[in-house]
C-alpha positions as CSV (number, residue, x, y, z in Angstrom):
1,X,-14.3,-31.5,23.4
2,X,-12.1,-33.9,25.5
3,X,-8.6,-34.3,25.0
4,X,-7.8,-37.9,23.4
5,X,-4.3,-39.5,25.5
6,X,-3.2,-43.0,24.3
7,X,-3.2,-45.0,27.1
8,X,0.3,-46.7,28.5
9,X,1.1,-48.9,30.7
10,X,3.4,-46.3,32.3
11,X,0.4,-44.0,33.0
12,X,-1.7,-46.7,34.5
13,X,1.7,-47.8,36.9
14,X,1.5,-44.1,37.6
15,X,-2.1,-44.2,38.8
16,X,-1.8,-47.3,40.5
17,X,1.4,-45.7,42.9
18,X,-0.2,-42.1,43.0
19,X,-3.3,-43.3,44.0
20,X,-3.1,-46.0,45.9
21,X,0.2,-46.1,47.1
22,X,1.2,-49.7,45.3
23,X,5.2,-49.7,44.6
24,X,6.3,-49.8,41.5
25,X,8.4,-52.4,41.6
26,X,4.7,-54.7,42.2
27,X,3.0,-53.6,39.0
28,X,3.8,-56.1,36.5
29,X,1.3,-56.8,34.0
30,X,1.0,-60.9,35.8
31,X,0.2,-59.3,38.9
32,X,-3.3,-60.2,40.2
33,X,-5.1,-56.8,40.9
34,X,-6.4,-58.4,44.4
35,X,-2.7,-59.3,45.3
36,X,-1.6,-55.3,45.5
37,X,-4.9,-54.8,47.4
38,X,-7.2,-53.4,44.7
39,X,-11.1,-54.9,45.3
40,X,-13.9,-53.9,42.9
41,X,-14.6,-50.2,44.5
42,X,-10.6,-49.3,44.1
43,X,-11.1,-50.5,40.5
44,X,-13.9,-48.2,39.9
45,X,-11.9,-45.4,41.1
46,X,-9.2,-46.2,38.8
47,X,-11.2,-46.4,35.8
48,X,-12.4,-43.0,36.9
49,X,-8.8,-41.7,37.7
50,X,-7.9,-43.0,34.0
51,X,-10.7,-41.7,32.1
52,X,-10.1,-38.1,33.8
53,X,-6.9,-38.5,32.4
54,X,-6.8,-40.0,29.6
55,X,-10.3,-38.4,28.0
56,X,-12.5,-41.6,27.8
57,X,-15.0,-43.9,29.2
58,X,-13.6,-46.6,30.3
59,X,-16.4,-49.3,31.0
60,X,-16.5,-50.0,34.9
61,X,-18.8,-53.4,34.5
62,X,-16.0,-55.2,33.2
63,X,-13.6,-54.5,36.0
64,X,-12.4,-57.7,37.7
65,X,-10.4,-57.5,41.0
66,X,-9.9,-61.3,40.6
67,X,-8.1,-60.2,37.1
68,X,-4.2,-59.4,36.6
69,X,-2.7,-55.4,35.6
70,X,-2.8,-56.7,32.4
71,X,-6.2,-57.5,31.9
72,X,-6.9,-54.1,33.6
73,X,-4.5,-52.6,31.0
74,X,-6.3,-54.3,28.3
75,X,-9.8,-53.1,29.2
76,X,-8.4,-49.5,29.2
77,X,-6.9,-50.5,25.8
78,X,-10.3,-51.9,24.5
79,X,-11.9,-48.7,25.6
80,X,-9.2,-46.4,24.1
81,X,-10.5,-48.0,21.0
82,X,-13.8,-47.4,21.3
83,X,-13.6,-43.8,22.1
């Protein structure tokens, strides 16, 4: 059985730096995931980054680079709920 971790914004600014390098100080939740460089194969790779880590499936079809770090925030919320 998987271990259950309530998703934060603070762990998915830690993916987004660990992974893929973007500064902190560019990860707001208004920030427009194609603006710090993330297309729609990064985002798959964070959504499988975060469900490694956090225990959950997190549904990649709904990833939008066009989105912002919120919406990619809430998606991971909307799947924490789910799980």
């Amino acid at each position: 059985m998987s271990t259950f971790t309530p998703p934060t914004f603070e762990i998915l600014s830690q993916v987004l730096e660990e992974k893929f390098g973007v500064l902190r100080e560019d990860i707001k939740p208004d920030t427009v995931l194609e603006d710090i460089e993330l297309d729609s194969l990064a985002l798959i790779e964070v959504a499988l980054t975060l469900q490694k880590r956090l225990g959950f499936v997190i549904p990649t079809e709904d990833l939008n680079s066009g989105g912002t770090v919120s919406d990619l925030y809430e998606l991971v919320n909307s799947a924490a709920g789910n799980a």
